[in-house]
N, C-alpha and C positions, 0 to 999 in steps of 0.2 A: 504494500500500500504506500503511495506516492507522501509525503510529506506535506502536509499544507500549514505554510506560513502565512501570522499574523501580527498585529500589535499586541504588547503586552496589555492584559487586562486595565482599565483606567485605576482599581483599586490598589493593582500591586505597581503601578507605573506612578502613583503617589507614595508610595510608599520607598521608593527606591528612590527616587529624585532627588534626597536631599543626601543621601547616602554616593550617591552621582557628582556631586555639586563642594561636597564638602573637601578641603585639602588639595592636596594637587595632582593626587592618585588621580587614575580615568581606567573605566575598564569596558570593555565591549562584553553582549553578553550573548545567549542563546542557549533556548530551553524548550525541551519537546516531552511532550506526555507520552510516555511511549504505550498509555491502554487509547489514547485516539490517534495518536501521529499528528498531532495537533503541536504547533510551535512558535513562538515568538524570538527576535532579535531586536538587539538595541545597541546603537553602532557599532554595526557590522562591516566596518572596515578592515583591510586588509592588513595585518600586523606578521612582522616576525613570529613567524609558529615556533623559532624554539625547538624542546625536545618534546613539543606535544607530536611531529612532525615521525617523531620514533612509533605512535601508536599505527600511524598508515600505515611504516615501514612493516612493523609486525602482520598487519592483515596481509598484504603481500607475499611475506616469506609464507603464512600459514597458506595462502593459495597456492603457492608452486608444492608445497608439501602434500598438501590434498592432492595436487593434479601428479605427484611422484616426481617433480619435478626439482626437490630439495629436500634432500634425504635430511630427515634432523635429526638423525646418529650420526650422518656426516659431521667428522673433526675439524677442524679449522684452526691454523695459527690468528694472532692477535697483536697486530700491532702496538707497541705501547703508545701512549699519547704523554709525557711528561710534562707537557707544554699544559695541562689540563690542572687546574687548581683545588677541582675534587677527588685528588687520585684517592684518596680512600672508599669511592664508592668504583673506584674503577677497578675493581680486584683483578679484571681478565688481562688488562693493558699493563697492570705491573707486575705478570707472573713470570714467572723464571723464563728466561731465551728458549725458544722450540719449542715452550708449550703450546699443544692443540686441545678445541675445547668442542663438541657437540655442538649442532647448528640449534639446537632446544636449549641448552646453558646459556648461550649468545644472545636467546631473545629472552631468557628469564631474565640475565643482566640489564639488559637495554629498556626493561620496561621496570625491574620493579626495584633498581639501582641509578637508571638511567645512563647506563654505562657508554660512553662515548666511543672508546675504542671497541665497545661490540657492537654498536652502531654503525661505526665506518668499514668495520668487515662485511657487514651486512650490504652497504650502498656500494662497497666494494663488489660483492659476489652478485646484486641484483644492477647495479647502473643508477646512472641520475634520472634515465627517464621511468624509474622504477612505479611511479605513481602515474603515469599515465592512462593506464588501463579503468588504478579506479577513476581518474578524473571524468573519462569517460561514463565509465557506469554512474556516476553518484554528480553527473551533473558541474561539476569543478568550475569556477570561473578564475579563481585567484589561487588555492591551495597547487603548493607544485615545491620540487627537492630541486635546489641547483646547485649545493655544494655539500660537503663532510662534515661533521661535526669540526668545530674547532677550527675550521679554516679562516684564520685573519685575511689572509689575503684574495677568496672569494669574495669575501663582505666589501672587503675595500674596494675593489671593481666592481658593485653592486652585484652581483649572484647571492640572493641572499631564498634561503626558506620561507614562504608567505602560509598563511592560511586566514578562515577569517571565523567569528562563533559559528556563523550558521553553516558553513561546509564541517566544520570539524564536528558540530552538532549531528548533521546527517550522517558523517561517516559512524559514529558511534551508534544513531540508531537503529542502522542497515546492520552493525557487525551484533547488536543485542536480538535483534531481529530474525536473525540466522540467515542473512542474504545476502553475504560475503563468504560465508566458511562452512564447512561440514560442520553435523553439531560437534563432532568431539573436539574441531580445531577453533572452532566457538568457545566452546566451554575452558580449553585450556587457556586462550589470552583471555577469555576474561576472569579466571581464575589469578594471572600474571597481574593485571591488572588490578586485581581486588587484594594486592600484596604491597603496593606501589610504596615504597620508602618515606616521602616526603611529604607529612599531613600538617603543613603548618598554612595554609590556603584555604581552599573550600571545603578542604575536609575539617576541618577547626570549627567552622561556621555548620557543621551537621551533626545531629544528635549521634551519638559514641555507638549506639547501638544498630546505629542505620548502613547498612552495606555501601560503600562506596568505592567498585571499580574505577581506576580513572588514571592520570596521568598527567604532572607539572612539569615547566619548563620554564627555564632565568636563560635571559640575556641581561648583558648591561640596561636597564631603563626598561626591563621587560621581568612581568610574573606571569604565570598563564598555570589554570588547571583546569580541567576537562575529564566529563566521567559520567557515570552511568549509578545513578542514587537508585537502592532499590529499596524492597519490600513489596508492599500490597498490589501497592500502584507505582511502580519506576518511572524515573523520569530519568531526562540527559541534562545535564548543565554546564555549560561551559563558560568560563571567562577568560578572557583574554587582556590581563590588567599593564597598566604600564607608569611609572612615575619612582619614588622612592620604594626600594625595597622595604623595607617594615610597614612605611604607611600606606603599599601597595597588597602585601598580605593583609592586614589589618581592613582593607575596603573587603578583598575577596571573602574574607570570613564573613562579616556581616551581611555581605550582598548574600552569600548562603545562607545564613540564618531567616532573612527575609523571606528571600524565595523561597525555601521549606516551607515557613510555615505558613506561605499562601497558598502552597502545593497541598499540604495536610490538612486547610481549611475547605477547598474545596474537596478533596478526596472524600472528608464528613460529610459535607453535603451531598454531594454523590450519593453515598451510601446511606443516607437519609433519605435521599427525596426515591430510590430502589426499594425501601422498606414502603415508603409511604404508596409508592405506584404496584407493591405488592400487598400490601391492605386494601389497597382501591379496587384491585383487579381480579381477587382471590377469585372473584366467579363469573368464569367466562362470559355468562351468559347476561350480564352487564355489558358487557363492550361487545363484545361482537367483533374481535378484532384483536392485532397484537399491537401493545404498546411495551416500551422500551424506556430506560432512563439512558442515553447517550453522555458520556463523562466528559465535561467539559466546563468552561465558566462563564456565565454559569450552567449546569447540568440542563439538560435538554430531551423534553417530554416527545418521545418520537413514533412514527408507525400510523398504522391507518385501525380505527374502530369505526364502529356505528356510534357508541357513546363515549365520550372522551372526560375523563374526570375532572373535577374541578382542579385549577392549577392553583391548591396550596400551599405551595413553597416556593412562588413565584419564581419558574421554570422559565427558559424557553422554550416555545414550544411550536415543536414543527409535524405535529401528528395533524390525521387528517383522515375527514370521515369519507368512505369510499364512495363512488358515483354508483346509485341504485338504481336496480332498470322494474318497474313496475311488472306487475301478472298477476295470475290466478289458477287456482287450483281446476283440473280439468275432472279428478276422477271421483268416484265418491268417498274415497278416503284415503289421505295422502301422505303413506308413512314415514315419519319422517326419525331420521338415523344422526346419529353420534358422528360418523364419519362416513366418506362416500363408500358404498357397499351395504349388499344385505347383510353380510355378517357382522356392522356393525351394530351397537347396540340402536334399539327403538326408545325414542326418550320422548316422543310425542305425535299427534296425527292433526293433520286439517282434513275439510270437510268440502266437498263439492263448495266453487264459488267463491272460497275465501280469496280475498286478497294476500298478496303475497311482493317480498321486496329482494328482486334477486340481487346478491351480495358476490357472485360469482358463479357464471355459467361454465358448466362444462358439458361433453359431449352425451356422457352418462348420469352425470348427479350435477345438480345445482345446489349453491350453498344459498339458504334463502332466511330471511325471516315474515315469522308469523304474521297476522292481525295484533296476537296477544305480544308483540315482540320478541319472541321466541326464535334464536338463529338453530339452522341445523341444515343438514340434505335431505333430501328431496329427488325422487327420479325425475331426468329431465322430460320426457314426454307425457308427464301428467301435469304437469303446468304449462301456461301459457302467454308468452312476453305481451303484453300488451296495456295500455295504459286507458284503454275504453273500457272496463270494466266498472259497474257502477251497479252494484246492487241495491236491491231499496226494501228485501223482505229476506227471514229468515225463519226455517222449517222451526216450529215450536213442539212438535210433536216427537219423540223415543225416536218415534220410526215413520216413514210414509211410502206405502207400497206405490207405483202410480204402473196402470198398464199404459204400454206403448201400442200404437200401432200394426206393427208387425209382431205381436204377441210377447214380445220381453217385455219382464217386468223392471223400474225402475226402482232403488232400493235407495233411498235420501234419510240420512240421520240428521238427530235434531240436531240444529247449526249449519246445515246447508245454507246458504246463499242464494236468493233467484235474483232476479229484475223482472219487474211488471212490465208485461206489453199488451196493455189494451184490459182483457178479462184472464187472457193465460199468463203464464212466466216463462221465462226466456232461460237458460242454461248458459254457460261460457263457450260453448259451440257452436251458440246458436237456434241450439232446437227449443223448439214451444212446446211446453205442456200443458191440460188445464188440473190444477187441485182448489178443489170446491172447499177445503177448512186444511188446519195445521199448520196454518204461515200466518205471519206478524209483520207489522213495518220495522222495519231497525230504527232503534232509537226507542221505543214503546216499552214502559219500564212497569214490570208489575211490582208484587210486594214480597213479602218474608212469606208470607201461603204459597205466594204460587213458587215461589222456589222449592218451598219442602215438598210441595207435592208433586212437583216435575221430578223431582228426585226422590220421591217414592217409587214410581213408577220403575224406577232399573232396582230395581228389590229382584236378588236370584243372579243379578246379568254376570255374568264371568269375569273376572279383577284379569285384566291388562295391563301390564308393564308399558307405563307410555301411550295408554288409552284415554282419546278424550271421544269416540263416537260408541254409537249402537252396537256396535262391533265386541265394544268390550271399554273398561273403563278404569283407570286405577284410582286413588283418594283424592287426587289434586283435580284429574280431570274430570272425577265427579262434581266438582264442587263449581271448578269453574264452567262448566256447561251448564249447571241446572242455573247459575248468573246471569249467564251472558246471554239464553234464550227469553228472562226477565230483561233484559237490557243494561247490564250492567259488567265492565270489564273487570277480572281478577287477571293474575299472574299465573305463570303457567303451573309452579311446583309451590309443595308444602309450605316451604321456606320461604318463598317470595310471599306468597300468600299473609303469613303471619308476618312480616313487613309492611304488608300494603294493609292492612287494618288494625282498628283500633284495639289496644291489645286489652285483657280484662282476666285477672291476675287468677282468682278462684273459680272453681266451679257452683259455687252457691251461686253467683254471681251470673252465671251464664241466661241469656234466655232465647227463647224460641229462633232460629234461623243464623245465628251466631256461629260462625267455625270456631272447633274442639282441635289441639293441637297439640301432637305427642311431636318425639322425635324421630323427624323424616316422615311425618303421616300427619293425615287431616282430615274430618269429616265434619258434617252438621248435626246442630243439636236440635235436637228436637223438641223439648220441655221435659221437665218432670223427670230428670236426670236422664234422657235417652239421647241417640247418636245415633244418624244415619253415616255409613263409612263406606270404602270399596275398599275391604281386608284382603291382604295376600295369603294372611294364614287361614283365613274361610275360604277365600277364592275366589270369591262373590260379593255383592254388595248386598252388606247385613245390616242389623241392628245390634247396637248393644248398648250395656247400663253403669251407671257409675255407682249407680245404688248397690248396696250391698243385698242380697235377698232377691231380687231381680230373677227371675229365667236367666236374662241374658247380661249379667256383670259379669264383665269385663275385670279383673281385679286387677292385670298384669297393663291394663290399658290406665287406669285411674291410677297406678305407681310412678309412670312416666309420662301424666299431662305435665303439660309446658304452659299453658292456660287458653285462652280463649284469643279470637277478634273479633270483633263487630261487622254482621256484613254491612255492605254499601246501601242495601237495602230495607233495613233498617230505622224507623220512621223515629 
């Protein structure tokens, strides 16, 4: 994934400015999130790279090794460099005459010593144009090797080492990335790297505990260190400082202390506003869709739903609800599945006529939602894309036989759907039939009677997993059918149910057409402690009592009520 650069956030670009400003120190900066590839610099001009210059060289040698092309059990003599004022970290340059060293020892020195004369063996065995290749791949416009460590008289005819934050920031988060190196030859520099000698820079300014790969480099009037912060969320940081030595470590330490802990503040948010869009979302059947928390600053609400939750934690938000193509139900009952296929589970059905909002066609199952907002599949050629569908009446009766013409019989559960034409009603096909009673205007609202007694009526009918027709019925779609043929909408399951009404704590309390509600189950109550239900352990749609002494109590149902709600219907 390409890198995309930006400005520092305005929060943390106040917060750095006076730390920028203060003293005579000056440092260039760049910083990339390596969970988004998200990055910012701040003058990112071209500076002596130094021995941060030694990290490229390393990605190099580890490519020709990976490609067998640098064997790193290959020995190698080392020339000494005396001319070099840190020979104490130069252990390879001032070993006994003929000593040879493994080309793996060579780069352990030069990264985590920063050994100069195994540096110059190395530019020596690779060339000055040794970084070209990455300059190439990684985009280079300034980063380039034109002379040896320690060559006074390259610098004096200008050939000098350049790089700048944001190239040396991309090179580090291609090699954490794994898109420079095999993983093992990954893992070993930046194992080299998380060794590095020299912690008196950015590493000073980072919590003791916090992993930091990376790598410094001094010239006269130059400090620079660059690395790879890890834990939860890693990030890259590079500086590129220049001015007094002490008052130029002393900037880079602070400017790390800053940056961390705006890095740390947002990572919390992060992972706050993922908790909070995971309380939001726990059920799918809310959204309709996938949303996402995107790690960035600030954190950003992303993905496409039907319903998008409110943005509490003042997100950005770049989620978006999908373009819906209108239809309707073709057949007389339209079952609808967990996922495309019959062998998914059955979680609910529509009914000739109903409207319906396709959320994604496909050639065999459409992902649709309901009337009741209920998202699921659906077989494709029992619905039908179309945006003229306009019902104006709904079957009120269990059941409605109607003869056809050519002798079939038509078979319509209560909840059907027609449109009036004239004295008959029209079908979504088209076809006219005439039925003399058992249909209603939509919108015609009866009372708490006629519900119990509509839903008397399926007393015996067979319990349905995912049953809302004549067909068969489970507790939720008991309940919300014998509503919705009164005129009044519920939600598709138990749990939504007991959400969308008014809740009412006891069962003394209950009365006549009110939902009873255990857990994961629902029915109506009838008075006088009784309950009409669609029980899976009867199989049927039964009665039963909360009364003790009853025929029909229930004792293992009145252990785990959860309490009541009020229907809509309800005067």
């Amino acid at each position: 994934m390409e890198l995309t650069w930006g400005a520092p956030p305005d929060g943390l670009r106040l917060a750095l400015e006076p730390l920028m400003t203060r003293g005579t120190a000056r440092a260039g900066l760049a910083y990339v999130d390596l969970e988004t590839n998200r990055g910012w610099a701040l003058d990112d001009a071209p500076r002596p790279a130094a021995s941060l210059v030694k990290t490229a060289l390393a990605v190099v040698a580890y490519q020709l090794a990976d490609q067998g092309e640098l064997p790193l059990r290959e020995r190698v003599a080392v020339a000494p460099l005396p001319e070099d004022d840190e020979a104490e970290f130069d252990d390879l340059g001032n070993a006994p005459a003929g000593k040879r060293f493994a080309w793996r020892k060579v780069l352990d020195r030069m990264i985590t010593e920063s050994d100069n004369a195994a540096t110059n063996a190395l530019i020596d065995r690779l060339g000055l144009t040794a970084l070209d290749g990455l300059a190439s791949k990684l985009g280079w416009q300034h980063t380039a090797l034109k002379r040896r460590m320690l060559d006074a008289a390259a610098r004096e005819a200008g050939r000098e080492n350049f790089t700048t934050p944001s190239e040396h920031a991309t090179l580090l988060a291609a090699l954490h990335q794994g898109r420079l190196l095999g993983p093992a030859s990954t893992a070993e520099l930046l194992g080299l790297l998380g060794q590095q000698r020299h912690d008196d820079k950015l590493a000073a300014g980072l919590p003791a505990d916090r992993p930091f790969a990376h790598k410094t480099g001094e010239l006269p009037g130059f400090r620079h260190d660059a690395g790879i912060v890890g834990g939860d969320r890693p990030y890259v940081l590079v500086a590129l400082g220049e001015g007094e030595d002490e008052e130029t470590d002393l900037l880079l330490r602070h400017l790390a202390t800053v940056i961390h802990a705006h890095h740390e503040a947002v990572s919390r948010r992060t992972q706050e506003a993922r908790e909070w869009l995971a309380q939001a979302t726990e059920d799918p059947r809310r959204i309709g869709g996938e949303l996402c928390i995107e790690a960035g600053d600030p954190p950003v609400l992303a993905g496409t739903a039907l319903s998008i939750p409110a943005n509490e934690l003042g997100l950005g938000v770049q989620a978006k609800h999908p373009e819906l193509q209108p239809g309707v139900v073709l057949t007389g009952c339209l079952q609808l599945r967990a996922g495309p296929g019959h062998a998914r589970e059955l979680v609910s059905q529509l009914r000739l006529g109903d409207p319906v909002e396709i959320i994604e066609t496909g050639e065999d199952w459409h992902r649709l939602r309901g009337p009741d907002g209920y998202v699921a599949y659906g077989k494709s050629n029992n619905t039908l894309l179309t945006a003229d569908w306009q019902p104006t009446h709904m079957v009120v009766k269990p059941c409605l036989r109607v003869a056809m013409a050519d002798n079939r019989e038509l078979v319509l559960s209560a909840g059907t759907r027609l449109t009036q034409a004239g004295d008959r009603f029209r079908l979504p096909d088209g076809l006219e039939i005439a039925l003399p009673d058992g249909v209603a205007p939509l919108g015609q609202r009866g009372d708490v009677a006629g519900i119990l007694a509509f839903a008397r009526q399926f007393l015996g009918l067979p319990y349905l997993w995912g049953g809302t027709t004549y067909w068969g019925l489970d507790c939720s779609g008991l309940v919300q059918l014998s509503h919705a043929v009164n005129g009044y909408q519920l939600p598709r399951d138990a749990d939504q149910q007991q959400e969308a009404t008014a809740h009412i704590a006891a069962a003394a309390d209950l009365q006549a057409g009110d939902l009873v509600f255990f857990p994961g189950h629902v029915g109506l109550f009838l008075g006088e402690g009784r309950y009409l239900h669609a029980s899976a352990k009867v199989g049927c749609v039964t009665i039963n009592s909360f009364v003790a002494g009853d025929p029909v109590f229930a004792p293992e149902l009145l252990a785990s009520f959860t309490g009541g709600g009020r229907s809509p219907a309800a005067r």
